[in-house]
Backbone as CSV, one residue per row, in Angstrom:
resi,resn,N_x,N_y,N_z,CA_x,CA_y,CA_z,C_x,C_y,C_z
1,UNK,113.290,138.304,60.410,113.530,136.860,60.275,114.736,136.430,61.122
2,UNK,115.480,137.299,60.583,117.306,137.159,61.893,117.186,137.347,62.855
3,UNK,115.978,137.617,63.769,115.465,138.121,65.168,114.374,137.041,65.846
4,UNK,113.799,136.687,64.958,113.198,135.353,65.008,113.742,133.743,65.167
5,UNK,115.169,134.021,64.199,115.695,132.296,64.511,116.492,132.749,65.241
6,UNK,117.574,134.193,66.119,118.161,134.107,67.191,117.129,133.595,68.287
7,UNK,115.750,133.407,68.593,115.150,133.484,69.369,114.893,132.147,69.287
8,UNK,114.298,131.074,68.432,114.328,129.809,68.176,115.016,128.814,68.788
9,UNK,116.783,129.452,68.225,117.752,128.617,68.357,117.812,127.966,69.986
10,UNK,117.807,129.490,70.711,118.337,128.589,72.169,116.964,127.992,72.651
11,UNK,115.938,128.392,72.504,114.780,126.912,72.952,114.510,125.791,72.552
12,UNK,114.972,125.583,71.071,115.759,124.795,70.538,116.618,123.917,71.414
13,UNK,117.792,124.266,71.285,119.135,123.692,72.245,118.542,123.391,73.408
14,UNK,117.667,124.198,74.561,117.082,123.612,75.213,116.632,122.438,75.428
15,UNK,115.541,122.399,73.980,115.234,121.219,74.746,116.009,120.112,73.953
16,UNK,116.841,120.316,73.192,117.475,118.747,72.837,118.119,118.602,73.512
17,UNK,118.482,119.456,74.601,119.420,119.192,75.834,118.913,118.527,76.893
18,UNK,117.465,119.042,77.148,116.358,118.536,77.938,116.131,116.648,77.379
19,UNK,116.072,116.605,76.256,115.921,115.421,75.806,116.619,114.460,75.674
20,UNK,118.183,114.735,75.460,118.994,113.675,75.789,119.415,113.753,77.301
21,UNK,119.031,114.402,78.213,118.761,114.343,79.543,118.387,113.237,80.423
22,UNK,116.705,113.401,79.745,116.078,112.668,79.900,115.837,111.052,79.998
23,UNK,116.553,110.743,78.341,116.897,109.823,77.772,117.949,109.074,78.788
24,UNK,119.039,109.870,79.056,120.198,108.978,80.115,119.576,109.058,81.327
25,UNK,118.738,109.876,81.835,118.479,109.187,83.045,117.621,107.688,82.702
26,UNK,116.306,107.738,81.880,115.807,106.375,81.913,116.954,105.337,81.068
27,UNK,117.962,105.744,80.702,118.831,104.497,80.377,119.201,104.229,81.895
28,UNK,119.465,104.939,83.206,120.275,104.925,84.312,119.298,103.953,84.991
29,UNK,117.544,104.471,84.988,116.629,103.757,85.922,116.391,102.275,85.384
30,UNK,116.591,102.237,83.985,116.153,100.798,83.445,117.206,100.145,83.846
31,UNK,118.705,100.371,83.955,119.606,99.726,84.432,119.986,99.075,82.615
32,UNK,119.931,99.716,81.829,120.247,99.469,80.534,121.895,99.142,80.206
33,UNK,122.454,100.229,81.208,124.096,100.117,80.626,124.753,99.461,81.393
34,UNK,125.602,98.469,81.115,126.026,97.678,82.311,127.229,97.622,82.496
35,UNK,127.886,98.789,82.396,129.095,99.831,82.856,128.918,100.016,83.921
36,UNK,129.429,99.761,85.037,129.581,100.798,86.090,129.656,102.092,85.942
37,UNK,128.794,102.768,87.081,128.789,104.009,87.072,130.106,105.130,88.269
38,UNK,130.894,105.024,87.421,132.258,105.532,88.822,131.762,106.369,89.393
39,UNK,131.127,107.510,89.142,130.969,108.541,90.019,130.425,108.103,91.548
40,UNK,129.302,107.294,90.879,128.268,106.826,91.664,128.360,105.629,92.230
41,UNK,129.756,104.610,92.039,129.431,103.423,92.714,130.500,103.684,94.101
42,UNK,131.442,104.819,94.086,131.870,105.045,95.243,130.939,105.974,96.582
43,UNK,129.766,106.306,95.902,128.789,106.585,96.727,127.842,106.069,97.553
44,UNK,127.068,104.830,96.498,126.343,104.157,97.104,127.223,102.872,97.806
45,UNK,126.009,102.565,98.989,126.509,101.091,99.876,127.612,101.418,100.615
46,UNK,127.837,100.653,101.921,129.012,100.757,102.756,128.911,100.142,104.021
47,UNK,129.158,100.195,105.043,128.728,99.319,106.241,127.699,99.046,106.679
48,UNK,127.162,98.112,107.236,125.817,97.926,108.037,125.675,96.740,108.916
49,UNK,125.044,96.752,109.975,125.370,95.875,111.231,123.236,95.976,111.555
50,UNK,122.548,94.687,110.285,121.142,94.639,111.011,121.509,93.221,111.808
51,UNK,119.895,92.583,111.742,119.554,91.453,111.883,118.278,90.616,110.967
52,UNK,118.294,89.275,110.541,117.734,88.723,109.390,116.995,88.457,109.943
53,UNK,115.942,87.557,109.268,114.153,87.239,109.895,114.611,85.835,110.566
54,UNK,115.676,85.559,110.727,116.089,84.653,111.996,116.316,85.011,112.884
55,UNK,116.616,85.899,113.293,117.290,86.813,114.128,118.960,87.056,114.361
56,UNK,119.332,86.287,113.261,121.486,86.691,113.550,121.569,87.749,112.505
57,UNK,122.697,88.022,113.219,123.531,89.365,112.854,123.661,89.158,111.518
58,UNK,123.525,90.158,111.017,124.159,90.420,109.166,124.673,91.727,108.948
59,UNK,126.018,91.503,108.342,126.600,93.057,108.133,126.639,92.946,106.354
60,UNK,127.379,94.034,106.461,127.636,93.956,104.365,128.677,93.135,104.456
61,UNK,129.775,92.427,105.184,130.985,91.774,105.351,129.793,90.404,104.500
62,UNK,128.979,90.131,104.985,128.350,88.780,104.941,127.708,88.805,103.441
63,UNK,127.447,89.671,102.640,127.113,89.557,101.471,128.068,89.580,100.247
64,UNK,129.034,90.192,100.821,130.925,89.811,99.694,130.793,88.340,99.498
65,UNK,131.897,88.408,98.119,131.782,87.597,97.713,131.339,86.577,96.382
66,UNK,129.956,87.673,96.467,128.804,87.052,95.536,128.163,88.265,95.284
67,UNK,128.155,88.770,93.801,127.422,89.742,93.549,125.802,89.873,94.264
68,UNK,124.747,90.409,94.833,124.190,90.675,95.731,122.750,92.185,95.091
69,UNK,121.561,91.304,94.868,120.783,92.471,94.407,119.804,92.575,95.757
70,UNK,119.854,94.121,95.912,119.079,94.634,97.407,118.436,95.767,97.396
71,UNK,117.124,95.233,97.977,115.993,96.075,97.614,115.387,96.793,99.029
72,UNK,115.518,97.892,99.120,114.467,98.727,100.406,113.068,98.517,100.380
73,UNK,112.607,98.343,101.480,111.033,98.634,101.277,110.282,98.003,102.672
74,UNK,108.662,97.321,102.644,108.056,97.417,103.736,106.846,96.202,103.428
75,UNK,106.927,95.954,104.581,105.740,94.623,104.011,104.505,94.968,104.514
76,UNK,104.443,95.711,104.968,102.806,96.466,104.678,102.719,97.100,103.490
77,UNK,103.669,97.427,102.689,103.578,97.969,101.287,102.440,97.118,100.240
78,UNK,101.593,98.230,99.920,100.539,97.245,99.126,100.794,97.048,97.267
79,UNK,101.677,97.611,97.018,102.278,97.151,95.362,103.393,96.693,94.932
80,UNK,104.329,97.861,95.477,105.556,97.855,94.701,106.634,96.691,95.204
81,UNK,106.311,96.825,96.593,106.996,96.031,97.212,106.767,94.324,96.787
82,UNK,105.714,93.847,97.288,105.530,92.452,96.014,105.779,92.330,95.368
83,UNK,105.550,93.391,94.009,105.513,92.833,92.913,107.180,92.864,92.661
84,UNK,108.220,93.542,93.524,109.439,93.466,92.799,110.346,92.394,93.509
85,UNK,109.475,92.077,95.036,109.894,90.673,95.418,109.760,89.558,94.637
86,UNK,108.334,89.871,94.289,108.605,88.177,92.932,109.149,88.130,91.938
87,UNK,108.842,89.476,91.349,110.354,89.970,90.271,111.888,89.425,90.573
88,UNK,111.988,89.538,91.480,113.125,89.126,92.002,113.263,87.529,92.532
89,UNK,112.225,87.105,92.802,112.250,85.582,93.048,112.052,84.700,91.913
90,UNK,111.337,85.225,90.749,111.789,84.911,89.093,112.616,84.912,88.440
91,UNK,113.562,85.720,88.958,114.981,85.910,88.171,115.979,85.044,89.532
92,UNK,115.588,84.563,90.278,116.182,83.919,91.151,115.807,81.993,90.792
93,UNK,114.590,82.243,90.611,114.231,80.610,89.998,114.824,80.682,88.674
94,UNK,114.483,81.530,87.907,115.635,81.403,86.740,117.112,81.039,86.601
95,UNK,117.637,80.851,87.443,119.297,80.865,88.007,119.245,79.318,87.975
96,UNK,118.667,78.891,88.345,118.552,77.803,89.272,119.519,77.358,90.171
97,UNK,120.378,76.513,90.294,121.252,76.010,90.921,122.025,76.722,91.341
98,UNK,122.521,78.267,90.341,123.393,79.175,90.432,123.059,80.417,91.547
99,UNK,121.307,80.068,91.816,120.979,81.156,93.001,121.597,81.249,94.005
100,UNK,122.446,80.001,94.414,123.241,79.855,95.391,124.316,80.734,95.431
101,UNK,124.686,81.117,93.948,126.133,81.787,94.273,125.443,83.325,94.065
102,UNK,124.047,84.089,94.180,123.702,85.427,94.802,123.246,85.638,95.490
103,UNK,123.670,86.975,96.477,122.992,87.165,97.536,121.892,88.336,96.946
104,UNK,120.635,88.169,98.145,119.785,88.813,97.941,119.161,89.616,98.697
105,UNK,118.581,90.527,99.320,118.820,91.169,100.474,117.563,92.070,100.404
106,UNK,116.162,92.030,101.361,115.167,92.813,101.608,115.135,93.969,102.431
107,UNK,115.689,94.776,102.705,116.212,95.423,103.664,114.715,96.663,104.654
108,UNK,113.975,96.428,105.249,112.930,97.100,105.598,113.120,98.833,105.668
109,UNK,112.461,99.747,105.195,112.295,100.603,106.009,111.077,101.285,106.946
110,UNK,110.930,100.455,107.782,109.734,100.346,108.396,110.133,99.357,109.860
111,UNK,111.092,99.793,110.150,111.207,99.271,111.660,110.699,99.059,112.648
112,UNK,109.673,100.017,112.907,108.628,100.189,113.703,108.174,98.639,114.084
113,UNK,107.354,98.403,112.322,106.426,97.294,112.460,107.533,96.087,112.203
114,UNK,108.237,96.038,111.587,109.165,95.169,110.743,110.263,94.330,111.689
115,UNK,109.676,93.758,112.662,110.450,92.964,112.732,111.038,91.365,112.533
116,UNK,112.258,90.447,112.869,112.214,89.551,112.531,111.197,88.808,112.342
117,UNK,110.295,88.400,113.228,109.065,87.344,112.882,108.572,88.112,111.908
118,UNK,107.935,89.570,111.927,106.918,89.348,110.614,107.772,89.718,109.661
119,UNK,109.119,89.604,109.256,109.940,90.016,107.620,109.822,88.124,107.645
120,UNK,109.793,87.116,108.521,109.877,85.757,108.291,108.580,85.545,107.574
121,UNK,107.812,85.898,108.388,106.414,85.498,107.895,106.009,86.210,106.389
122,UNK,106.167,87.119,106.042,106.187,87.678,105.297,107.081,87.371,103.835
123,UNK,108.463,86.775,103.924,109.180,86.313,103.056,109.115,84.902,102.716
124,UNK,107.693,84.113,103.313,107.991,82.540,103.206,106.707,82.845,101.924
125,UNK,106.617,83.837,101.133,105.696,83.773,100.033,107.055,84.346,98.751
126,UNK,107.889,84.587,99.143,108.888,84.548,98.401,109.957,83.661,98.036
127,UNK,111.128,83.446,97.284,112.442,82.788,97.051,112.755,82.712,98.149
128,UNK,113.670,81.223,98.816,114.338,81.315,100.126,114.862,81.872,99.967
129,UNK,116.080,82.150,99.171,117.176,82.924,98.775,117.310,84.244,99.853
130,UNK,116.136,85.070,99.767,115.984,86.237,99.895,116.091,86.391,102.028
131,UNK,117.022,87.666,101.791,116.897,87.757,103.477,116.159,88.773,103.608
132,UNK,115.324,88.423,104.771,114.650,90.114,105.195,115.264,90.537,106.392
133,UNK,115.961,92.342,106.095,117.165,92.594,106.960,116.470,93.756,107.716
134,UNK,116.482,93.772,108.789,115.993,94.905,109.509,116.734,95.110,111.170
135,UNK,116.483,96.477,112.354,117.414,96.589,113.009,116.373,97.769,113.716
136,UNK,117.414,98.237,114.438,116.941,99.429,115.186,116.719,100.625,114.125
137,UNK,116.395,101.487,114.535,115.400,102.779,113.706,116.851,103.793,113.272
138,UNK,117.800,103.605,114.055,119.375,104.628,114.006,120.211,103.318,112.941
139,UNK,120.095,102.302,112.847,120.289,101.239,111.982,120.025,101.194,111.064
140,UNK,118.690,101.427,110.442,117.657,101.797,108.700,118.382,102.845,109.207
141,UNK,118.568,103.855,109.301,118.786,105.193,108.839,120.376,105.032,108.519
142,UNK,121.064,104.657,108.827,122.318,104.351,108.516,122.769,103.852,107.237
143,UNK,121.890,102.686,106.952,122.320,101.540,105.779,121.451,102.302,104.692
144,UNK,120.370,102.762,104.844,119.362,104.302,103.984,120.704,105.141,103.815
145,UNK,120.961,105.725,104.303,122.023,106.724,104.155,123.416,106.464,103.358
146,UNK,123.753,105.093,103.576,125.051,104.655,102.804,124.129,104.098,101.574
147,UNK,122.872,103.705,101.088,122.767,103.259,99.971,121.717,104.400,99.191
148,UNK,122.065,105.772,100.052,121.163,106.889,99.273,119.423,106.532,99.024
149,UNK,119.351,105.953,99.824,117.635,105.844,99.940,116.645,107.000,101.259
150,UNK,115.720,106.922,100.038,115.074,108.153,100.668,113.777,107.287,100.985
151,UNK,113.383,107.380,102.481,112.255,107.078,103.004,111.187,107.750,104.227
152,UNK,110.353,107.798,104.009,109.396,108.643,104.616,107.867,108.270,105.576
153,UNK,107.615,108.285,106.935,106.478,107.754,106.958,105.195,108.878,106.208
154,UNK,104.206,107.989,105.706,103.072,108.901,105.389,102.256,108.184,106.489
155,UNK,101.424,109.474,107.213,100.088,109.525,107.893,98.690,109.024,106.975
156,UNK,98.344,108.110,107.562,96.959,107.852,106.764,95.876,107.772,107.742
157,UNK,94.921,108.361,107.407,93.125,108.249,108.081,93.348,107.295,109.317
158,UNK,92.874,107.494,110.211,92.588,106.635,111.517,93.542,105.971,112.117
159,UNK,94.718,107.053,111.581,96.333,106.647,112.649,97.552,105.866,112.123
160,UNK,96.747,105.419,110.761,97.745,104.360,110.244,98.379,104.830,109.707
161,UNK,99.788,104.249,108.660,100.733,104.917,108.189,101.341,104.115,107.429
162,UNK,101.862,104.826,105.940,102.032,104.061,105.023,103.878,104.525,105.227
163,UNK,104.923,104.150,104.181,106.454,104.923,103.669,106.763,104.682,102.773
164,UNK,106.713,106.110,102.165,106.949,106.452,100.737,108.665,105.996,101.014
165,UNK,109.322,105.446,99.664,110.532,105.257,99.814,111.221,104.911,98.615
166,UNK,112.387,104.715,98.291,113.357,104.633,97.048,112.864,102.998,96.654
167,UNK,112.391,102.867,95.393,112.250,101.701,94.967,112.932,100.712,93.785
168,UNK,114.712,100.953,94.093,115.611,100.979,93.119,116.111,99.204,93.676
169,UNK,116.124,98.301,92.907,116.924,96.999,93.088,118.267,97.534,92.473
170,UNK,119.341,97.772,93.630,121.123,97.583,93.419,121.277,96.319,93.396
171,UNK,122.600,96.290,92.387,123.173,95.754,91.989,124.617,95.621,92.320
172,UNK,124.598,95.122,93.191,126.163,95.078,93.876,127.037,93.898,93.431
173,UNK,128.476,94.342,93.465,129.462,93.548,93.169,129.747,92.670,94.116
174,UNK,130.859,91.323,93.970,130.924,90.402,94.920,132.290,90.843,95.984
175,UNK,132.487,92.298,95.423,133.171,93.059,96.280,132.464,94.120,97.170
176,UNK,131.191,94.268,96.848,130.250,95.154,97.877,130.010,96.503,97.154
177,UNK,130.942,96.737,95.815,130.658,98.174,95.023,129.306,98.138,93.853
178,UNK,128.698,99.370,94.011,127.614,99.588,93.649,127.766,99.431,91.807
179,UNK,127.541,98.387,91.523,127.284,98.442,89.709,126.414,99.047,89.141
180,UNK,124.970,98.596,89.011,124.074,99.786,88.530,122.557,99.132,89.045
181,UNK,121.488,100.014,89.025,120.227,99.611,89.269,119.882,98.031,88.678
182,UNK,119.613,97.218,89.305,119.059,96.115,88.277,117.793,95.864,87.642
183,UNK,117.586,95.792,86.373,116.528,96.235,86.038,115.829,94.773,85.776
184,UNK,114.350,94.859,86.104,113.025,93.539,86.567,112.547,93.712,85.429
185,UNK,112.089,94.821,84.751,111.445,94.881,83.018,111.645,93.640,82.235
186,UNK,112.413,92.806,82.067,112.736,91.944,81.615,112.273,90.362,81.833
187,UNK,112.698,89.686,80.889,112.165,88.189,81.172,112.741,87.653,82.105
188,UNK,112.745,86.865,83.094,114.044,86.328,84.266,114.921,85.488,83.333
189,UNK,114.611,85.005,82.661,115.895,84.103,82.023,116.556,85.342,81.426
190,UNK,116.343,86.316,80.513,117.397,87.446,80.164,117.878,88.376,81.339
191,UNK,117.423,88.449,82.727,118.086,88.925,83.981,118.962,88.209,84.499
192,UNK,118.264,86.714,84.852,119.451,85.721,85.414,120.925,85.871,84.112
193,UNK,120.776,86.013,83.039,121.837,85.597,82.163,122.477,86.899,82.407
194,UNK,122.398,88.724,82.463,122.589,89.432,82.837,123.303,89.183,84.256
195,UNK,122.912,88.711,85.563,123.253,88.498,86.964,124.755,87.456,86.768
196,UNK,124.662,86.130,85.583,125.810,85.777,85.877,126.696,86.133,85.195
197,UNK,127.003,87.424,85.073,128.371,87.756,84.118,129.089,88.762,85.398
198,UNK,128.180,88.482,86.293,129.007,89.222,87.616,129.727,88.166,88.561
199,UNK,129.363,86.971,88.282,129.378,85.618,89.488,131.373,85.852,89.756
């Protein structure tokens, strides 16, 4: 029996270790705690020098100021990418008047295809609010790299090509430091009310 619960115990401990593991990471992805994360907000975000679907210059200098939620991704993307643009343009009509005082930021990784005209064409089904930021291919890999995003082209059938990539909305301060994932799960009026306790 004493050979049996020594053997229990540590798979046991395992997994309640495994389980409150678990647990803090999806508190981390829902964007539940709205603590800054120190380890991690001196990691993510830091310089960047693209251009917007107008074509002028935008660095991170230009988004200080005003707390700032910014999302990676691709407008050939056939799900995720929409659906967290309007996510995001709901919690932006939710603001109302106050959308003015956040910035919002689409940032492509898909340079190739992505440039100014089609991130324009492409974002006039969204919030004005929203910029679509894109640049040279050593440019995404840069502003990817300071905001820890991982992106990838995938090969598809008859040449085409999709990119798998990080699908996290940051939450940046109106000082440019990384607060925490912002989480879309929610109603936009309980996000917008969340967004202005950063203004």
């Amino acid at each position: 029996m004493k050979a049996r619960t020594a053997r229990v115990l540590p798979i046991l401990g395992a997994f309640l270790g495994g389980l409150a593991l678990c647990f803090g990471i999806i508190v981390l992805v829902n964007g539940r705690g709205s603590l800054p994360l120190a380890s991690q907000a001196a990691e993510i975000g830091g310089p960047f020098h693209l251009t917007d679907q107008d074509g002028r210059a935008v660095s991170d200098q230009d988004l200080k100021g005003k707390p700032a939620l910014i999302f990676f991704g691709f407008t050939h993307c056939p799900d995720v990418c929409p659906t967290t643009l309007f996510d995001v343009s709901e919690v932006l009509r939710g603001l109302g008047p106050d959308a003015n005082r956040v910035g919002a930021a689409f940032i492509t990784v898909d340079p190739e295809r992505d440039t100014s005209a089609s991130m324009k064409d492409y974002l006039s089904s969204f919030d004005p609010h929203l910029r679509g930021l894109t640049g040279d291919p050593d440019a995404i890999k840069a502003v990817a790299k300071a905001y820890r995003v991982y992106y990838k082209k995938v090969p598809l059938e008859g040449g085409d090509y999709t990119m798998d990539h990080t699908a996290i909305v940051y939450l940046m301060s109106k000082d440019g430091h990384f607060i925490a994932p912002f989480n879309l799960k929610r109603r936009p009026e309980v996000a917008a009310a969340d967004l202005r306790q950063y203004f």
